[in-house]
Each structure stands twice: as structure tokens, then as C-alpha cells.
N, C-alpha and C positions, 0 to 999 in steps of 0.2 A: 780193282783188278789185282791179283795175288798169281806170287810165282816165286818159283824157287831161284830164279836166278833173274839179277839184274836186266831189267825192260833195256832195249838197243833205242839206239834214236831211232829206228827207223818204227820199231812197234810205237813209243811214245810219239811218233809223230802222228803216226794212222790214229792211233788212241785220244788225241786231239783233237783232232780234224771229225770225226766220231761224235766223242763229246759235243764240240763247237756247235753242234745243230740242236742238242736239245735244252731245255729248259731247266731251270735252277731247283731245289726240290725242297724249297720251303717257300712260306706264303710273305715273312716278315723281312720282306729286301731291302736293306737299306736302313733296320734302325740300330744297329753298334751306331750309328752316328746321333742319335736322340738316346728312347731309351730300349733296349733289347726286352725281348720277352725273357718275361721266368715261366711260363708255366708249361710243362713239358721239356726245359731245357736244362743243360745246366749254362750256369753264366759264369765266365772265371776274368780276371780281370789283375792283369798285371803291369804294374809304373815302377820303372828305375830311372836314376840319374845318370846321365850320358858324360856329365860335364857341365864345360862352362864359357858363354859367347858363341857369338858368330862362327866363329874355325871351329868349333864343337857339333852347330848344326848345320853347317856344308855340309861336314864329313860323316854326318847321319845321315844326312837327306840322300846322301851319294852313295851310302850304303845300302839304302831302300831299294834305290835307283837299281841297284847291281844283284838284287836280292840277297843280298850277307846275310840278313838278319834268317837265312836259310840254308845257308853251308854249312852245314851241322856237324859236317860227317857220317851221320847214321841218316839224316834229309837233307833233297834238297831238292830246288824248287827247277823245272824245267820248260823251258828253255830259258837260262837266266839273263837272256837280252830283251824276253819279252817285255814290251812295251809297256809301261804303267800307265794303263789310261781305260774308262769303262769298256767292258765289253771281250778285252785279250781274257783269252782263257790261257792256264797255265795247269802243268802236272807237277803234282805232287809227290817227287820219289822217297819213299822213308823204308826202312831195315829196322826190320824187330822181330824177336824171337825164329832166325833165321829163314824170315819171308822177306820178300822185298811186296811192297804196297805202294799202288801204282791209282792217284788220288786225283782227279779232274773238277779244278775251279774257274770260277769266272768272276773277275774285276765285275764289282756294283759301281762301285765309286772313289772318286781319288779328291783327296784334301790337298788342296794348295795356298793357304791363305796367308796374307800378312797381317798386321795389325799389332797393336801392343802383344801378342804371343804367334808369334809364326808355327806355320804347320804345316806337316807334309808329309802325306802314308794315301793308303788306298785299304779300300777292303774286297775280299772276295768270296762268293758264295761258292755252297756246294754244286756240283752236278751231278747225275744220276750214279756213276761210277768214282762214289768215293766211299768209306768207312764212315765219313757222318753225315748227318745233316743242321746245316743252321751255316753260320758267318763268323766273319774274322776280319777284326779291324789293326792297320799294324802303324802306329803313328809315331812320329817325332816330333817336339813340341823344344820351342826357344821363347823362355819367357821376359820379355825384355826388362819387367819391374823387377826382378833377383837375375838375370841371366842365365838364367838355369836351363839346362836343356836334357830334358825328360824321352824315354821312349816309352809307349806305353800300344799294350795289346787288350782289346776285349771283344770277347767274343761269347757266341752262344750254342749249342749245338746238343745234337743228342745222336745214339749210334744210328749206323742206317745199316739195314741187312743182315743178315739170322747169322755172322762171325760177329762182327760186331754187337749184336744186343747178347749171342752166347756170352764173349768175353767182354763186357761191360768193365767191369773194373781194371783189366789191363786196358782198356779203352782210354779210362780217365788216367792213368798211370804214365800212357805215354802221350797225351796230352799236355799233363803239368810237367813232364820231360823237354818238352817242344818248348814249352814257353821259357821255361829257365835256361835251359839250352839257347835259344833266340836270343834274349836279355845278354844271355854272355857272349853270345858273338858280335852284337852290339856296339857290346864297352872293345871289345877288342876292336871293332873295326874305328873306330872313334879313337881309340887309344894311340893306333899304328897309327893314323892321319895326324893326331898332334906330335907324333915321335917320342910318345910317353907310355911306360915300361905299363904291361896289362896285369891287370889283378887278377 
């Protein structure tokens, strides 16, 4: 959905609620968690380091929780209480080239595991009323043999609808923006929780 002027909660909620009934719009649900398709997509795939210990991945995992990894400024994810667990759909609000893009996804699945590398993200696919189609996986990972705690994104997609395949390469332009953008809000929100100055 495209408009000139910022969506009200009140349309983003109807435009939810809309959404919420139909079906996701690709065929491969679910494998950012094995391995994503290549053919017909592009696959982009990005890992920074968060830090370091346990108080590194709280304050990741809690970042997830709250959607940070989507207060971008130019996006953000709507309604950021929603739920992290299969099934909540969520809107997509982002600003570029003075539109505002009004983006409908749906939780596949959500990672909660412990074990020698603790893990904790979810992924969500597209709906019919978004600019792409394919998946996005958003994970925080605490590896207990170096302590290292990683955030990592990958995803697979390709345009959906005659704006999107027109502008194809502003497509991928503000994709690789999303993801670097993420990664830095990230380290900020991990940064502020250990009270340590953000790069």
C-alpha cells in the first residue's frame, strides 16, 4: 500500500486485520531456517557482532522482543507490542523517496533455543500487500565456546508488483539500507543496555 502521507493507526489496523485473512505469497515457508532458495531470488545474508556474554544477549533478545532491530527512523515495524510468536502479522511502515510503504507480514517461526549457542529471533513472511515476496529471518545468537554474541539476518525475496519489478534496483538499494540500518540499531540497543558509549 503506498501514500503520500503517513498510514493513522487506525488505517494500519483495518490493513491488518485485511491482511490477517490471507495467505502468504510464496511457496518456500520456512527454509531461512535450513537452506533458502536461489532460484528466482535474491538471498542476502548479514552477521555482526553484538558483543560479549549473557548481559549482551538479554539485551538483544529484548531488543527483538521490542522490535529495535526496526526503529530505523525512515521504518518501522507496527504495532511494536506485537507478539513474537507464529502466526501475528505485523505492518511494515518505511519512508523512501517521499512515499510512505505500508508492507503486511506474517510470523513463520520463532527460534528459542538453548544449548552450547543460545538463540533467539523469529522470521516473517510476505503477504499479499507488500513490495516483496519471499522471507526474513532476524536472529541473535550467544555463543557460549568464545561468548560472542552475533546478530544475524537472512533472507530471500524478490519484487512483487509492477512498482516494485519497475524499480528493481531502488528495490535492492533500500533493502541493503534495511539491513545495515538494522545491524546499527542493534549494536545501539545492546550498547545503551550495557551503558557503553555506541559506535
Amino acid at each position: 500500500m503506498l501514500s503520500l502521507q503517513k498510514p493513522s493507526p487506525e488505517t494500519i489496523k483495518a490493513f491488518l486485520a485485511a491482511q490477517s485473512k490471507l495467505d502468504l505469497t510464496y511457496a518456500d515457508v520456512g527454509t531461512t531456517a535450513t537452506v533458502p532458495p536461489r532460484q528466482g531470488y535474491a538471498v542476502d545474508h548479514t552477521r555482526i557482532n553484538l558483543g560479549k556474554g549473557e548481559k549482551a544477549f538479554t539485551a538483544a533478545k529484548a531488543a527483538i522482543e521490542r522490535w529495535e532491530h526496526f526503529r530505523l527512523g525512515w521504518v518501522e515495524a507496527c504495532c511494536p507490542d506485537t507478539s513474537i510468536r507464529a502466526g501475528s502479522v505485523v505492518a511494515v511502515v518505511a519512508r523512501s523517496m517521499g512515499f510512505w510503504w505500508l508492507n503486511a507480514c506474517r510470523i513463520v517461526y520463532v527460534v528459542d533455543e538453548d544449548g552450547p549457542v543460545r538463540r533467539f529471533g523469529l522470521a516473517y513472511g510476505t503477504l499479499p500487500d507488500h513490495a516483496g515476496t519471499g522471507e526474513e529471518r532476524f536472529l541473535v545468537e550467544w555463543d557460549r565456546a568464545d561468548d560472542s554474541v552475533r546478530y544475524d539476518i537472512l533472507a530471500f525475496s524478490r519484487p512483487h508488483g509492477l512498482l516494485a519489478h519497475l524499480g528493481y534496483p531502488w528495490f535492492r538499494v533500500v533493502q541493503n539500507r534495511f539491513r545495515r540500518d538494522s545491524a546499527a540499531a542493534m549494536k545501539r540497543a545492546v550498547g545503551e543496555a550495557a551503558g557503553a558509549p555506541c559506535a
